[in-house]
ZAKOL-277416 format. One record per residue: x, y, z of N, C-alpha, C, O in turn; residue number from 1; chain. Coordinates in steps of 0.05 Angstrom, whole numbers, padded with zeros to 5 digits. Each point is the difference from the previous one (the first is absolute). Example, Ala and Ser with C-alpha at 12.3 -4.5 7.8 and 13.67 -1.06 7.14 Angstrom:
# residues 2
<r n_xx="00264" n_yy="-00114" n_zz="00156" ca_xx="-00018" ca_yy="00024" ca_zz="00000" c_xx="00018" c_yy="00024" c_zz="00000" o_xx="00021" o_yy="00000" o_zz="00013" pos="1" unit="A"/>
<r n_xx="-00028" n_yy="00021" n_zz="-00027" ca_xx="00016" ca_yy="00024" ca_zz="00001" c_xx="-00015" c_yy="00022" c_zz="00014" o_xx="00010" o_yy="00022" o_zz="00004" pos="2" unit="A"/>
END
This chain:
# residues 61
<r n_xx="02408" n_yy="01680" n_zz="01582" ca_xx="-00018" ca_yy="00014" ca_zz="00019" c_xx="-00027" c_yy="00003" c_zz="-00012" o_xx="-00019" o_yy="-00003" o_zz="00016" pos="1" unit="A"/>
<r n_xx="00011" n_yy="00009" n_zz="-00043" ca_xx="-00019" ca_yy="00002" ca_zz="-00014" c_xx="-00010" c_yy="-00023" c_zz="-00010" o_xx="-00015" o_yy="00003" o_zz="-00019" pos="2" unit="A"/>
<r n_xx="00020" n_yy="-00024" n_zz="00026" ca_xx="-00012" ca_yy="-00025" ca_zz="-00005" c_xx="-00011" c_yy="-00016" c_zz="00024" o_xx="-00016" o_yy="-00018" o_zz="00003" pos="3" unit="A"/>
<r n_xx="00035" n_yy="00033" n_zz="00013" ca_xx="-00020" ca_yy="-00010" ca_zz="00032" c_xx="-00026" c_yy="00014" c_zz="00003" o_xx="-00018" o_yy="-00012" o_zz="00013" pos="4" unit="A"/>
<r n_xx="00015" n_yy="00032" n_zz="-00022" ca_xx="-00021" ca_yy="00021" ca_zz="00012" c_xx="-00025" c_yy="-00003" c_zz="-00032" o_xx="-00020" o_yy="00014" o_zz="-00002" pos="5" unit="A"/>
<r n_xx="00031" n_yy="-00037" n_zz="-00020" ca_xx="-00019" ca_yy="00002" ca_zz="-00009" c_xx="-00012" c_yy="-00031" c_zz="00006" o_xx="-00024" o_yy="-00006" o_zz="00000" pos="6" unit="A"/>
<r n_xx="00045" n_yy="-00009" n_zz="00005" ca_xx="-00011" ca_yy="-00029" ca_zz="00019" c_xx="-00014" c_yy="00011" c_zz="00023" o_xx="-00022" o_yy="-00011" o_zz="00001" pos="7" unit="A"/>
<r n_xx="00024" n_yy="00022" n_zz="00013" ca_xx="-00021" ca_yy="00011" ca_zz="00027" c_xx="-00024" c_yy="00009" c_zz="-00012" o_xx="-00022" o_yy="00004" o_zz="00010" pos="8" unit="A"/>
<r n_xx="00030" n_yy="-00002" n_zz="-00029" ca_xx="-00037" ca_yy="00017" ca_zz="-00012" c_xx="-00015" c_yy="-00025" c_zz="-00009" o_xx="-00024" o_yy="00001" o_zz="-00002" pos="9" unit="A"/>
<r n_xx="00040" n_yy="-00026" n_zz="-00004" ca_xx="-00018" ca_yy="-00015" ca_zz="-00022" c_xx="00009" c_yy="00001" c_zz="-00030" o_xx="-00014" o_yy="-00012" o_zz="-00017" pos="10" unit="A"/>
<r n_xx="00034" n_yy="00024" n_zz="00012" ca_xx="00001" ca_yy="00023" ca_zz="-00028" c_xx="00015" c_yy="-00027" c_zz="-00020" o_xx="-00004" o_yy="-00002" o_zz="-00024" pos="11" unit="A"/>
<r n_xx="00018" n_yy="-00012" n_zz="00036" ca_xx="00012" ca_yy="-00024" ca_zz="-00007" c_xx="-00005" c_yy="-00023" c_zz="-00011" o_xx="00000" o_yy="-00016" o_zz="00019" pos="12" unit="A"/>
<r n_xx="-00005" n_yy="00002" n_zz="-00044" ca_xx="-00009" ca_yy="-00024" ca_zz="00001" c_xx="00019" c_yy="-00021" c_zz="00002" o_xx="00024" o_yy="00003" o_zz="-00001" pos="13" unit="A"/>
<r n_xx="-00039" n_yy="-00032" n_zz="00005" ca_xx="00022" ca_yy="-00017" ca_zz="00008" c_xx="00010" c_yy="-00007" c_zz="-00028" o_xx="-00011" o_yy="00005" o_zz="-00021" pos="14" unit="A"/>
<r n_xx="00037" n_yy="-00020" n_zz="00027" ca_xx="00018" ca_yy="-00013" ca_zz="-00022" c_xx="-00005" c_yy="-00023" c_zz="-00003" o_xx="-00006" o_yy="-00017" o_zz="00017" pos="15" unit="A"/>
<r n_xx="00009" n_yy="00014" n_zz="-00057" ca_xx="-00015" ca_yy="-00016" ca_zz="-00004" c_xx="00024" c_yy="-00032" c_zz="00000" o_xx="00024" o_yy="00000" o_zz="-00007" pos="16" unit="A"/>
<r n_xx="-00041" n_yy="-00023" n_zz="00017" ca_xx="00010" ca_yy="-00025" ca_zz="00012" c_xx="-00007" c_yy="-00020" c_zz="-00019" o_xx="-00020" o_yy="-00013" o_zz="00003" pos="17" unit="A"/>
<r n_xx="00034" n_yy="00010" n_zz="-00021" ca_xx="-00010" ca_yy="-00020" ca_zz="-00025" c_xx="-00005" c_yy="-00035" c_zz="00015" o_xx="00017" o_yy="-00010" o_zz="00014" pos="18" unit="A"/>
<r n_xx="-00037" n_yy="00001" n_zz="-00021" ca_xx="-00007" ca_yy="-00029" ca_zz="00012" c_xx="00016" c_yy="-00020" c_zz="00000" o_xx="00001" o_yy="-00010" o_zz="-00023" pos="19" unit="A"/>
<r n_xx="00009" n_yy="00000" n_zz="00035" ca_xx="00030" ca_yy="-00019" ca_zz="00001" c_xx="00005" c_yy="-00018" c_zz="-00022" o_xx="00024" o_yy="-00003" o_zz="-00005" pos="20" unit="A"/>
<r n_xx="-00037" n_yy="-00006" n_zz="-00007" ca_xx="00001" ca_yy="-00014" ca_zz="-00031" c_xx="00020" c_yy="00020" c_zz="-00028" o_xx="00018" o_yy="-00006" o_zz="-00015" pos="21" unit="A"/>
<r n_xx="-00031" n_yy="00026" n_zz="00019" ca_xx="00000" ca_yy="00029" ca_zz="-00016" c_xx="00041" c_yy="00013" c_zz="00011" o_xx="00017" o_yy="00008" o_zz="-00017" pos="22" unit="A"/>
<r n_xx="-00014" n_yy="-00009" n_zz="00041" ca_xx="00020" ca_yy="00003" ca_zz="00024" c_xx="00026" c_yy="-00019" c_zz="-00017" o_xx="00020" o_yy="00007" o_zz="-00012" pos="23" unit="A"/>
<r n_xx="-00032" n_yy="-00034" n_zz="00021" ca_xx="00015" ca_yy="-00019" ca_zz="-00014" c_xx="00008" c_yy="-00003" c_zz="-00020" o_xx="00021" o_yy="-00013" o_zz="-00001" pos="24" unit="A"/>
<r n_xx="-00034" n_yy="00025" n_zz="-00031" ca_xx="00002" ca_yy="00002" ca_zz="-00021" c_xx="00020" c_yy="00023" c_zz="-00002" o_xx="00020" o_yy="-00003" o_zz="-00013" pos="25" unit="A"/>
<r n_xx="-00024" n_yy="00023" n_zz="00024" ca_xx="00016" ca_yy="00024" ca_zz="-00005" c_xx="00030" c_yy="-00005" c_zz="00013" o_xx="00018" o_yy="00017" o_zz="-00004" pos="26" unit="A"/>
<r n_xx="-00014" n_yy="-00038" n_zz="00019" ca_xx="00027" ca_yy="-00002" ca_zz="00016" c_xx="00010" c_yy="-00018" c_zz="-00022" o_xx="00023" o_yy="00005" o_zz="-00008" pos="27" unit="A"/>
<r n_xx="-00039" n_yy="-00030" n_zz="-00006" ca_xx="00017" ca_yy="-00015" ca_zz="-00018" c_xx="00009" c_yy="00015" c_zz="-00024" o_xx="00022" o_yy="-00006" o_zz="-00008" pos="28" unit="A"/>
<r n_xx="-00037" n_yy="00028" n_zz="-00006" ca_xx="00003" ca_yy="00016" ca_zz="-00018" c_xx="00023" c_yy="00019" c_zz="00007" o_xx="00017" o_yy="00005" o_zz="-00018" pos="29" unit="A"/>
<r n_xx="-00013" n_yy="00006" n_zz="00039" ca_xx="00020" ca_yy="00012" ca_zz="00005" c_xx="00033" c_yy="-00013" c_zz="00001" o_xx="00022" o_yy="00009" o_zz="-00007" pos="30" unit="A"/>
<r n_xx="-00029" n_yy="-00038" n_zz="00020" ca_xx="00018" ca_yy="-00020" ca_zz="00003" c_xx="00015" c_yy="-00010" c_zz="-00031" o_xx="00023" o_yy="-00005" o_zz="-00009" pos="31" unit="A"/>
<r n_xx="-00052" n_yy="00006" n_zz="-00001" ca_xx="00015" ca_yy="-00013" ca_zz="-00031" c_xx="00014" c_yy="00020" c_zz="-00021" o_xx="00012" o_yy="-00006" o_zz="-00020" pos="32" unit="A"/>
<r n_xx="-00018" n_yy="00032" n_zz="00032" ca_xx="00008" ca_yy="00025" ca_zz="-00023" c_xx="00033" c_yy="00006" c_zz="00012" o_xx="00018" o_yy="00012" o_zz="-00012" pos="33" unit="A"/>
<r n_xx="-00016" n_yy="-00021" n_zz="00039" ca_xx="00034" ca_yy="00009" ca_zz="00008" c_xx="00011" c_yy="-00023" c_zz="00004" o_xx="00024" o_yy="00004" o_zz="00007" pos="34" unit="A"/>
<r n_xx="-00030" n_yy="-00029" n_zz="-00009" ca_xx="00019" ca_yy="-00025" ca_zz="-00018" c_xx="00000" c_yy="00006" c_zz="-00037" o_xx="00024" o_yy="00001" o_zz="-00008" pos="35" unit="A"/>
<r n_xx="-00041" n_yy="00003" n_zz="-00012" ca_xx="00005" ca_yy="00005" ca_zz="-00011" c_xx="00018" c_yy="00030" c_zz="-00015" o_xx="00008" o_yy="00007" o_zz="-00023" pos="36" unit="A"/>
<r n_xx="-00009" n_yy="00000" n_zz="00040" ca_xx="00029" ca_yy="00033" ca_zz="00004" c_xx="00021" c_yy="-00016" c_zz="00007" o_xx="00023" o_yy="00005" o_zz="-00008" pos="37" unit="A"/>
<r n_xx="-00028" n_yy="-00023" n_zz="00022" ca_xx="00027" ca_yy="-00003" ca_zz="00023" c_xx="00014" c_yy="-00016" c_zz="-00029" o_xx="00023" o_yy="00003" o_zz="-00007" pos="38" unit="A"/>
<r n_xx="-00042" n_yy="-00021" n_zz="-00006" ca_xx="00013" ca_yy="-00016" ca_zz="-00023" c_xx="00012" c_yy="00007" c_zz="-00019" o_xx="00018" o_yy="-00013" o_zz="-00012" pos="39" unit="A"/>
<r n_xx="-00029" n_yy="00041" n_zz="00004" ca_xx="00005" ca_yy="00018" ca_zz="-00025" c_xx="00030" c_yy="00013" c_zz="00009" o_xx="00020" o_yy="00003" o_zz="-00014" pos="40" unit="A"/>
<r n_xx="-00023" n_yy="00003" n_zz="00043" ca_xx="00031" ca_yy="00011" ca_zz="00007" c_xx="00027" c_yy="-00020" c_zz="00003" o_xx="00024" o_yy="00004" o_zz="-00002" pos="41" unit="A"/>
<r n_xx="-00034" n_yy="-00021" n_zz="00007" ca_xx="00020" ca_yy="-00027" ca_zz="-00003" c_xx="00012" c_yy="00001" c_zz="-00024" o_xx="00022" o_yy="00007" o_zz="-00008" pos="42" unit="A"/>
<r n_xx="-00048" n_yy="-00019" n_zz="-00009" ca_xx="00005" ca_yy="-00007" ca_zz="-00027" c_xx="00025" c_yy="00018" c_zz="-00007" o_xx="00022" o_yy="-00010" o_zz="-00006" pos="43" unit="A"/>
<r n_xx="-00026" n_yy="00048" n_zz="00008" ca_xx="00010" ca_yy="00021" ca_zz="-00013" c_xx="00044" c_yy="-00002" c_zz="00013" o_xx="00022" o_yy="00004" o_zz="-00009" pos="44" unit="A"/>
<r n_xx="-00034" n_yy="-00013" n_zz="00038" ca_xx="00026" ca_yy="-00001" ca_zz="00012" c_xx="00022" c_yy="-00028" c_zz="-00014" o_xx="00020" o_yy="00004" o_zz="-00013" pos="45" unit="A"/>
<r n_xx="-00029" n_yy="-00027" n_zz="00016" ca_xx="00005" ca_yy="-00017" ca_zz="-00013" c_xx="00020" c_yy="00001" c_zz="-00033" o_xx="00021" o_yy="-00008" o_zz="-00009" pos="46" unit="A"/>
<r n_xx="-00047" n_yy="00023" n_zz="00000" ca_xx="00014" ca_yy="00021" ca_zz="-00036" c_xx="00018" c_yy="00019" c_zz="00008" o_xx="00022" o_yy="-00006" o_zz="-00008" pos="47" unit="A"/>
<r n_xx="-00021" n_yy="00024" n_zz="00020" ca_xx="00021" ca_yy="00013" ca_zz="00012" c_xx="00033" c_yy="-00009" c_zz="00002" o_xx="00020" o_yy="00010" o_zz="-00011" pos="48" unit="A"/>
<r n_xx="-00022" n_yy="-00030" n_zz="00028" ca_xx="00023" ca_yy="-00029" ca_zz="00010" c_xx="00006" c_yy="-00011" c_zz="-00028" o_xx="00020" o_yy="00011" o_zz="-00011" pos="49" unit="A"/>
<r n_xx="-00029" n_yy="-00024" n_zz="00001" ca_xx="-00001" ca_yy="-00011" ca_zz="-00030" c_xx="00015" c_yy="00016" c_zz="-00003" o_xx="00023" o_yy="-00003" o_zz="00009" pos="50" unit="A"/>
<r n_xx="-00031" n_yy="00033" n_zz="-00026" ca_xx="00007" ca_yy="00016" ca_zz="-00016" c_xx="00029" c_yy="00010" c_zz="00014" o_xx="00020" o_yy="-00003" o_zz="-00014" pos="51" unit="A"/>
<r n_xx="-00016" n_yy="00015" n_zz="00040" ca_xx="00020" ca_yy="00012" ca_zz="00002" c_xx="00023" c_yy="-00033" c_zz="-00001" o_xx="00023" o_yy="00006" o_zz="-00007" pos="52" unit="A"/>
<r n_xx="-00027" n_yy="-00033" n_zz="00013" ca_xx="00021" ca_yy="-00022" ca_zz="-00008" c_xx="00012" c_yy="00003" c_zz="-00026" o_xx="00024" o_yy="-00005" o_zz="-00004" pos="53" unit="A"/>
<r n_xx="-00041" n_yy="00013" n_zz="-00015" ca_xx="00005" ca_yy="-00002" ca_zz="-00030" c_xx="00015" c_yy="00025" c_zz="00000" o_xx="00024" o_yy="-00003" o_zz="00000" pos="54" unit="A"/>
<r n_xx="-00030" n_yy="00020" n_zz="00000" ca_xx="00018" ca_yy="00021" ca_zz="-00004" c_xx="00030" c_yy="00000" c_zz="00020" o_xx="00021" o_yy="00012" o_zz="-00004" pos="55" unit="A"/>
<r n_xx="-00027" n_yy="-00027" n_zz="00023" ca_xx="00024" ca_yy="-00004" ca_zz="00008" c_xx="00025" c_yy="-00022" c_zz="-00002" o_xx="00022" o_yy="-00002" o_zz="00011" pos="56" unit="A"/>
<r n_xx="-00041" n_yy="-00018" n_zz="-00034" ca_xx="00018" ca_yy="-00022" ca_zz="-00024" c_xx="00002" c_yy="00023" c_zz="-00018" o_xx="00024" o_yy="-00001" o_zz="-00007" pos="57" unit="A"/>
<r n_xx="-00032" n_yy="00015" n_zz="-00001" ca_xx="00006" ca_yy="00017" ca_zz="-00017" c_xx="-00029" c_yy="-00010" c_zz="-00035" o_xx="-00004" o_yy="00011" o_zz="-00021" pos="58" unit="A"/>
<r n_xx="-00004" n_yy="-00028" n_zz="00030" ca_xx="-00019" ca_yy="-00002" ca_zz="-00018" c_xx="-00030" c_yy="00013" c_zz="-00002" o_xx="-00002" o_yy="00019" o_zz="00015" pos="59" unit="A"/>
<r n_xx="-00017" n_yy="-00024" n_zz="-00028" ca_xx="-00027" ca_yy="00006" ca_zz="00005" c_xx="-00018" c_yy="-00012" c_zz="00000" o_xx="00006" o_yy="-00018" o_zz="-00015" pos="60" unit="A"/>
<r n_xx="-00035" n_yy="00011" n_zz="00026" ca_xx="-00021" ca_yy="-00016" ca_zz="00001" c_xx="-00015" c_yy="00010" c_zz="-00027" o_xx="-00021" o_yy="-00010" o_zz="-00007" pos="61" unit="A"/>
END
């Protein structure tokens, strides 16, 4: 309610719209930081599997 009545005044400035180059950069950067998570959690799941096989030969890695 208080953000309409300070947009009716003017009171508001606009949001800021980074220049599509700048746009683009920030989507590949985002892109490349949750493939490399997504890799790190693989990897960890992967070791997981490994590890609980071995213990379930009864040996250890």
């Amino acid at each position: 309610m208080w953000l309409c009545k300070l947009n009716e005044r003017g009171m508001l400035g606009r949001s800021f719209v980074p220049p599509q180059g700048i746009g683009d950069l920030r989507s590949l950067t985002r892109t490349r930081s949750r493939l490399a998570q997504d890799q790190v959690r693989h990897q960890d799941r992967v070791e997981k599997i490994l590890e609980d096989a071995a213990e379930d030969l009864g040996g250890d890695l």
